[in-house]
Backbone bond lengths (Angstrom), bond angles and torsions (degrees), N, CA, C in turn:
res aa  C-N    CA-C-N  psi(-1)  N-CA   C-N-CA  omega(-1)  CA-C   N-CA-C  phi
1 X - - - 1.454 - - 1.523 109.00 -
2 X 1.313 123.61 125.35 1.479 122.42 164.04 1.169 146.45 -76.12
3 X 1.074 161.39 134.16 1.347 153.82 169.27 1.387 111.38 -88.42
4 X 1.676 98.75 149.71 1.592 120.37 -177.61 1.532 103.50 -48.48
5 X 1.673 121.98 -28.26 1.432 116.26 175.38 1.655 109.65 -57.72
6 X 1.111 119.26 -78.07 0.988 137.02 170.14 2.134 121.66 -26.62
7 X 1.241 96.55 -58.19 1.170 75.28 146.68 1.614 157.48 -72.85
8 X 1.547 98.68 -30.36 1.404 104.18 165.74 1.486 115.38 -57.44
9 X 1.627 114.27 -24.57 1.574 107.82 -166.41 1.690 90.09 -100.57
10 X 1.339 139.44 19.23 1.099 125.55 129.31 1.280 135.30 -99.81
11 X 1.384 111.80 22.69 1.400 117.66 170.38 1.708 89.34 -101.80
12 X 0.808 117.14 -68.23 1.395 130.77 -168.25 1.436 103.33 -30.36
13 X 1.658 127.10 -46.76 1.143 120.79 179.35 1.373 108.37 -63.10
14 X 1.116 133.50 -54.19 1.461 155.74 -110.69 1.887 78.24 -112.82
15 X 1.285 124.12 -55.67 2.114 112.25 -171.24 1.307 84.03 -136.80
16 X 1.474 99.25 145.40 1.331 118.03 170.39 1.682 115.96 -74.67
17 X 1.138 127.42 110.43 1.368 123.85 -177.80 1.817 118.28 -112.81
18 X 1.598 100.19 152.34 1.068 90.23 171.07 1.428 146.12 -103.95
19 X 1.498 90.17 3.92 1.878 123.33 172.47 1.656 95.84 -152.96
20 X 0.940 114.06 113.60 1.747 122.43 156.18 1.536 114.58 -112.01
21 X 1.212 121.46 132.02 1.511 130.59 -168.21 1.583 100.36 -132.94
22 X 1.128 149.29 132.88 1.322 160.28 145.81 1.268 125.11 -113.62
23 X 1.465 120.50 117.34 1.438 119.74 167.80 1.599 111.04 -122.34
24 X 1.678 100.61 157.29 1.692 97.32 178.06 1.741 92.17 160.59
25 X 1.530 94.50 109.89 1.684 77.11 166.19 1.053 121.56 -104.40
26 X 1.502 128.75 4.56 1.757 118.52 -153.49 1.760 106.69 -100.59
27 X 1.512 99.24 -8.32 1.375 103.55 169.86 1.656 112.98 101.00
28 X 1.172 100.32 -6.48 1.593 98.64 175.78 1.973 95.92 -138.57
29 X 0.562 133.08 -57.69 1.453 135.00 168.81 1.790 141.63 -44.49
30 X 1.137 110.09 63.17 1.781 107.77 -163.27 1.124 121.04 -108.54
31 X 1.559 146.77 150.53 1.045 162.59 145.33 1.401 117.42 -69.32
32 X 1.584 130.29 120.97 1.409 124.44 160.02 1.330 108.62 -115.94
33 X 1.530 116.69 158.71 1.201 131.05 141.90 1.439 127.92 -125.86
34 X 1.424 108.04 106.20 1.133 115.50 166.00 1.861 145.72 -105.44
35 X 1.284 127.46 163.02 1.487 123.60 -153.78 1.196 88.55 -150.95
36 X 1.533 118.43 98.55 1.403 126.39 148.29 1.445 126.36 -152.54
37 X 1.262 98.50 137.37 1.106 129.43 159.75 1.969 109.62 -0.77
38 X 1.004 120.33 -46.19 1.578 134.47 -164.74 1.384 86.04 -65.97
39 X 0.706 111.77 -52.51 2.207 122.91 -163.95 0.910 90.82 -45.60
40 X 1.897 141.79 -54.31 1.322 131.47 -173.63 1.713 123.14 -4.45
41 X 1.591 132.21 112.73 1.544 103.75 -175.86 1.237 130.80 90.83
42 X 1.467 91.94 -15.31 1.720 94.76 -169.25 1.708 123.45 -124.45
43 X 1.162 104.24 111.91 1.733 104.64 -177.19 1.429 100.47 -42.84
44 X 1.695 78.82 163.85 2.254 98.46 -168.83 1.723 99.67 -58.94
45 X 1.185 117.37 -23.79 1.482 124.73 -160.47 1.532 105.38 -75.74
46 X 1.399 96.17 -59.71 1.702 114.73 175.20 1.717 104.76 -51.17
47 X 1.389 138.13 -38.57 1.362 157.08 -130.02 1.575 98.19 -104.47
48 X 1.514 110.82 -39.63 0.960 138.62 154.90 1.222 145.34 -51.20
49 X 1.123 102.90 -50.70 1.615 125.21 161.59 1.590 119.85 -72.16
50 X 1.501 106.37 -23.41 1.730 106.89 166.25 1.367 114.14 -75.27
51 X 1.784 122.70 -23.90 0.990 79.46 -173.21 1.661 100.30 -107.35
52 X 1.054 139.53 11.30 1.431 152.38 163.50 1.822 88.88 -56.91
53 X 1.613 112.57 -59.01 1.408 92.63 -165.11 1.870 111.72 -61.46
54 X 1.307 123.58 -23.21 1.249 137.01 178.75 1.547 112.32 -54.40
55 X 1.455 112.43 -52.93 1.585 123.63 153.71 1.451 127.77 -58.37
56 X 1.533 111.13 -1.63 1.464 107.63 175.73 1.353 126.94 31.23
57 X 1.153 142.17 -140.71 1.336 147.80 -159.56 1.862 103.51 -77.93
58 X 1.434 98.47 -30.49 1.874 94.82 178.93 1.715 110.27 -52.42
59 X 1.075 120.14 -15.18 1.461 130.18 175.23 1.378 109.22 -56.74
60 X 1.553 113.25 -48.18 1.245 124.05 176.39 1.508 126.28 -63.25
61 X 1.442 100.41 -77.18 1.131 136.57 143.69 1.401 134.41 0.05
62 X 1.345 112.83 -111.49 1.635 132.28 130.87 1.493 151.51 12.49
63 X 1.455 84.80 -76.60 1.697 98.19 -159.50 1.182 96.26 -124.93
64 X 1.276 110.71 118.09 1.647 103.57 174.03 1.481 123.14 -77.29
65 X 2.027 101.52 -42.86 1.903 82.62 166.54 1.953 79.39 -142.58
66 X 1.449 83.90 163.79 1.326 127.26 -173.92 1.425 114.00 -123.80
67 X 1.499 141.02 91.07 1.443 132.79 161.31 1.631 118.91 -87.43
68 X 1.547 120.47 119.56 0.792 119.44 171.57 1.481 158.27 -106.37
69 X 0.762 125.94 147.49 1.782 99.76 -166.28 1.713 98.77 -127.03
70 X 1.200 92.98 100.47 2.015 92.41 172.02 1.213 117.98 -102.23
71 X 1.865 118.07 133.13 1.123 120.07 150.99 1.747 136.02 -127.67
72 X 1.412 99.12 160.32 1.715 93.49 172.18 1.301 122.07 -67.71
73 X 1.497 147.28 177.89 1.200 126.86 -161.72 1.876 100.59 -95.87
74 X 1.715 102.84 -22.18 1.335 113.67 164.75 1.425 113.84 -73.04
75 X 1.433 123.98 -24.49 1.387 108.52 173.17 1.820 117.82 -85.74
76 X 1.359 114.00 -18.57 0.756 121.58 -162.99 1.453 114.56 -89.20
77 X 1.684 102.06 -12.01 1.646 119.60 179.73 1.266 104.13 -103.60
78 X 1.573 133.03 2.28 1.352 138.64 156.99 1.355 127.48 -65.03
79 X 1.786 85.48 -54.43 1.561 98.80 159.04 1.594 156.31 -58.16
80 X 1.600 87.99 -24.30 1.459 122.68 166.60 1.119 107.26 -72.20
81 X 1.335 137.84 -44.92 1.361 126.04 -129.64 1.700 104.39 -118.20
């Protein structure tokens, strides 16, 4: 079973981010939010798919669901501000 640590520190390896947030306690169920830079250019779908590819096979595997919320560091300072 994984923890929200653990996953964030396989996103973290996998895309360089500039805020990563993970929650989930039951071990199969998590929420991220992430802000990087990579997203530049890239639909929510595509944005998405980086970081699924970052989780590799634990996608399968692993985690049964994943909700995500991606942003650019410009979208993400829109939102803030």
């Amino acid at each position: 079973m994984l923890s929200s640590e653990q996953i964030k520190n396989f996103i973290a390896q996998g895309l360089p981010c500039e805020i990563l947030e993970v929650r989930g306690d039951d071990g199969q169920h998590f929420e991220a939010m992430v802000v990087s830079s990579a997203f530049v250019g890239k639909n929510k779908v595509q944005q998405h798919q980086l970081v699924y590819r970052a989780l590799g096979d634990r996608m399968r595997q692993e985690i049964h669901a994943l909700s995500l919320r991606t942003f650019t560091p410009e979208a993400w300072a829109a939102v803030n501000n």
